[in-house]
N, C-alpha and C positions, 0 to 999 in steps of 0.2 A: 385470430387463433381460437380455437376451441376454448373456452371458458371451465377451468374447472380449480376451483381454489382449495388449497388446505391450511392449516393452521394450527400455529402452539405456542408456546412459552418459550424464551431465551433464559434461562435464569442466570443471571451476573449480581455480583455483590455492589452495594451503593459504595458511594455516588459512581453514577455515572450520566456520563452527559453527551446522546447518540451525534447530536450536531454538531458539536465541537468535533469528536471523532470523527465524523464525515468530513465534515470540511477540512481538516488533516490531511485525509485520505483524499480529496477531489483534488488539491492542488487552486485549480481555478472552478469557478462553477462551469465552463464550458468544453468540463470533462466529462465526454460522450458515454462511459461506462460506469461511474459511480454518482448516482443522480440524488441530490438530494430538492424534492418536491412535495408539496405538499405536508410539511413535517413529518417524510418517513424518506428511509432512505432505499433505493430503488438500484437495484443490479441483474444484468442477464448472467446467468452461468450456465455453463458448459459441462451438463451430465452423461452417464450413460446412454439415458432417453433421448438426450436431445436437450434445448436449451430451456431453461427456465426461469423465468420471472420472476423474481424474489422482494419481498418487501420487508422491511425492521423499521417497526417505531412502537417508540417507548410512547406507552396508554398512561403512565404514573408520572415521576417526577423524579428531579435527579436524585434523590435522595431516598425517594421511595420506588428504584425503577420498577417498571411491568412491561420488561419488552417483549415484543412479539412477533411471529416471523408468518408469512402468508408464502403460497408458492400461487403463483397464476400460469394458468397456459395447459396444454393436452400433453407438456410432458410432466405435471405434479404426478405425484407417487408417492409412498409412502419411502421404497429407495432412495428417488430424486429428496425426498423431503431431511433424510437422511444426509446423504451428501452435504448437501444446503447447508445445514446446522455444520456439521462440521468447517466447512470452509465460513461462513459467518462468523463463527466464535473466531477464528484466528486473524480473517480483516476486521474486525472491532475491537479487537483486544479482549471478548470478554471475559477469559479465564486470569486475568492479569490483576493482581489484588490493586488496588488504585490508592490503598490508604501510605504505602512504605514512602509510593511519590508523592502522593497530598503532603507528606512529613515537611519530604526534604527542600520542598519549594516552599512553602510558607517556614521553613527554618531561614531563608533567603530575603533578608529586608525589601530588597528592590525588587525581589521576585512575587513577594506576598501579592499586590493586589494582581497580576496578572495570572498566578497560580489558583485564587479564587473565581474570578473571571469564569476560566476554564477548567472550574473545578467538576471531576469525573471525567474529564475528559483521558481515553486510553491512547495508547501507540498503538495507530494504527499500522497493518502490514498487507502487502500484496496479496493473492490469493494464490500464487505459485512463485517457485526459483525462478521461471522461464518470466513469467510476469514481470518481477524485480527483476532482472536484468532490461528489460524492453523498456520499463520504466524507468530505468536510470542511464544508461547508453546516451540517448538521445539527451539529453541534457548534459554531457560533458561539454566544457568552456563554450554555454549558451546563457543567455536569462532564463528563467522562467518560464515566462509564454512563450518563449520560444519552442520550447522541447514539450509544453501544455498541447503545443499545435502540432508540431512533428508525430507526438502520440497519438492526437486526434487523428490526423490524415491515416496513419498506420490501421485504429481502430476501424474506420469508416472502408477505407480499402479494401481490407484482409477480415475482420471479424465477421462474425455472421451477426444476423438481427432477427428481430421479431418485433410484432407493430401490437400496440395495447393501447385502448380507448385513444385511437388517433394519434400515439405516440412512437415514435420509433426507437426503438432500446436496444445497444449494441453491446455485444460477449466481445469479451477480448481478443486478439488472434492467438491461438494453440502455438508450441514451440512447433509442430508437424506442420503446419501451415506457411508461417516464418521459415523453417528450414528447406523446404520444397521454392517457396518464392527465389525469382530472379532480381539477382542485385538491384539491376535498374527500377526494380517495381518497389525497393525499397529507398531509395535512391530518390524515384518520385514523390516521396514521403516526405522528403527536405534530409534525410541521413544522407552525411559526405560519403564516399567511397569506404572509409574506411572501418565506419560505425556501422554501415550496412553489412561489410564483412564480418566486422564483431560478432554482430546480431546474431549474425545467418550460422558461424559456427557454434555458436552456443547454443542457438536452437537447436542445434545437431547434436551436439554433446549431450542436450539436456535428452531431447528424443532417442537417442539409443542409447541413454542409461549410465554412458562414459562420465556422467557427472548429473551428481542427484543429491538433491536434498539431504535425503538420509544419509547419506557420503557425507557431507558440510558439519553434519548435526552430532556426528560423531564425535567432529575433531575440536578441539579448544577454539578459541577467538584469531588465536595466533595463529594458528594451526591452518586453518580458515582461511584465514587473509591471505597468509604465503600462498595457500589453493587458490586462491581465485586470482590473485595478481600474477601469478604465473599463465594464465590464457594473456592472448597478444588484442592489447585494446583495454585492460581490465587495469588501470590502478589503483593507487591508496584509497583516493576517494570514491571511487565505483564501489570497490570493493567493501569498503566501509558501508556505504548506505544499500548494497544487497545482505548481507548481513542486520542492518539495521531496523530494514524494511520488509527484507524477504524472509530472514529467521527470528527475526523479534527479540537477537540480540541489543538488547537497551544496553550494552555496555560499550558499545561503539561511538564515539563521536567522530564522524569523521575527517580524517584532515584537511583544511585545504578547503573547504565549505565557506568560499567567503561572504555570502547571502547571511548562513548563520552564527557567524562571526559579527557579522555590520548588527543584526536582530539583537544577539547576545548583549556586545556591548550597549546598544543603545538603552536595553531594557538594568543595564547593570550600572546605567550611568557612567561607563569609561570613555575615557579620551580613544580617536579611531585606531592607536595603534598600542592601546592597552594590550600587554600578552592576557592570552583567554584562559593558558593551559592550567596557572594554580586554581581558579573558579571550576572550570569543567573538571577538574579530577577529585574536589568535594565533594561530587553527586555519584562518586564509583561507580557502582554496575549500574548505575541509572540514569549517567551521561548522555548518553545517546537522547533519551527521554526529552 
C-alpha cells in the first residue's frame, strides 16, 4: 500500500501498562486482529477512507507513559487519524483512571503481588457492540482456543486485509458483512447452527439500528442485561461479558464464568468449590475489572 504515515500523542494518566492491556485484549497471541509486535501494538480499522493501519506504543515507561499513535497506509488522514484516536482510547481503556483499581487490588493480600505485576494495566474493550457480540458468541460452553480459532477463521474469511512490510493485517468483519453472509459460510467457521443464527441476527439488529449501543448506554446494568438476554442465543453470561467488554461496564462480573472462577480462586487461595460471590462483591463497580 501507499506509504504515508501520521502521528501524535495518546495522553493517559500513569501507570499504565500497553502490554499487559494488549494481552487482555488478544486473548492468545494468534489473534489475527489485535497484534501485539515488536513492542507496539498493531490493528487494522475500518474508516470512512478505507482501512487503516494503526500503531500504539508507549516511548516512556509505565509510570511515566508517552504513548503514541502512528496511522500507516494511503487511507491516513487527518479524519481517519481522528476516528483512530477515538476508537483507540476505548480498546485501551485510556480515559479509565487506573489509580481507584490499583487501590482495591493491592488492598487484596493475595491479590497484591499479582496486582503489581500488572500494574497499569486497564479493561480492555472491543472496538464496537457488533464486535462484543462476535467476540463472545463463539465461545459459549467452548475453551479458550477453541472460540480464539472460531474467531480466527471468521476474521480471515469475512474481514478485509492489507499487507505492510511483508505482513498481512486483518480488520475485523463489519456487522453489514456478517448480516449479509450465508449460514453455512458462518458455519464453515466452526459456529454450530445455532451461534451462527445468533450472530447473523444481531448483525442485523445491530446494522439497522433496532439495537445500538446508544440504546444499551442509556439503560442501568439491569436494565441492560434484561435487553440483551431477551434476543434468542444471548444469556447471563454473554450478556454479562458484552457489557463488560463491549461497554466497559466494570461492574459486571459475569455469571457462570467458570475459566474465571478456577483463576479467581487459585489466585485467592480457595479450596475449588469456595463460593466467589462475598470476594467479588468487595470490588463493587469494579468487579468485573
Amino acid at each position: 500500500m501507499r506509504e504515508i504515515t501520521l502521528r501524535s500523542a495518546l495522553a493517559t494518566s500513569a501507570p499504565f501498562h500497553l502490554e499487559a492491556t494488549v494481552r487482555v485484549l488478544q486473548r492468545r497471541p494468534s489473534n489475527p486482529v489485535d497484534v501485539w509486535e515488536q513492542d507496539r501494538y498493531r490493528r487494522v480499522l475500518t474508516v470512512a477512507a478505507g482501512l487503516a493501519l494503526v500503531e500504539v506504543r508507549n516511548e516512556g515507561t509505565i509510570d511515566l507513559p508517552d504513548v503514541r499513535l502512528s496511522i500507516r497506509g494511503g487511507s491516513a488522514s487527518a479524519a481517519t487519524h481522528r476516528a483512530a484516536e477515538v476508537v483507540l482510547r476505548r480498546i485501551l481503556g485510556l480515559d479509565v483512571d487506573p489509580q481507584p483499581l490499583q487501590r482495591l487490588v493491592e488492598t487484596e493480600r493475595a491479590l497484591r503481588p499479582t496486582g503489581l505485576a500488572l500494574r497499569g494495566m486497564r479493561p480492555p474493550r472491543f472496538a464496537s457492540l457488533f464486535e462484543a457480540f462476535a467476540r463472545v458468541i463463539p465461545f459459549q460452553q467452548l475453551s479458550l482456543d477453541a472460540g480464539v480459532a472460531i474467531v480466527a477463521r471468521m476474521v480471515t474469511r469475512l474481514g478485509q486485509s492489507l499487507e505492510h512490510d511483508g505482513h498481512r493485517y486483518y480488520a475485523f468483519p463489519t456487522a453489514r458483512v456478517v448480516a449479509a453472509a450465508r449460514l453455512e459460510s458462518l458455519q464453515a467457521c466452526g459456529l454450530s447452527v445455532r451461534k451462527a443464527q445468533t450472530l447473523r441476527d444481531l448483525a442485523r439488529a445491530v446494522e439497522s439500528g433496532a439495537l445500538s449501543e446508544e440504546q444499551l448506554l442509556r439503560m442501568s446494568t439491569e436494565e441492560a442485561l434484561r435487553t440483551l438476554t431477551a434476543s434468542p442465543g444471548i444469556g447471563p453470561w454473554s450478556a454479562g461479558l458484552v457489557l463488560l467488554r463491549g461497554l466497559g461496564r466494570t461492574d459486571v462480573f459475569p455469571p457462570g464464568d467458570v475459566g474465571a472462577a478456577r483463576g479467581l480462586r487459585a489466585l485467592m487461595r480457595r479450596g475449588p468449590h469456595a463460593p466467589l460471590t462475598p470476594i467479588i462483591e468487595r470490588f463493587g463497580e469494579y468487579r468485573g475489572y
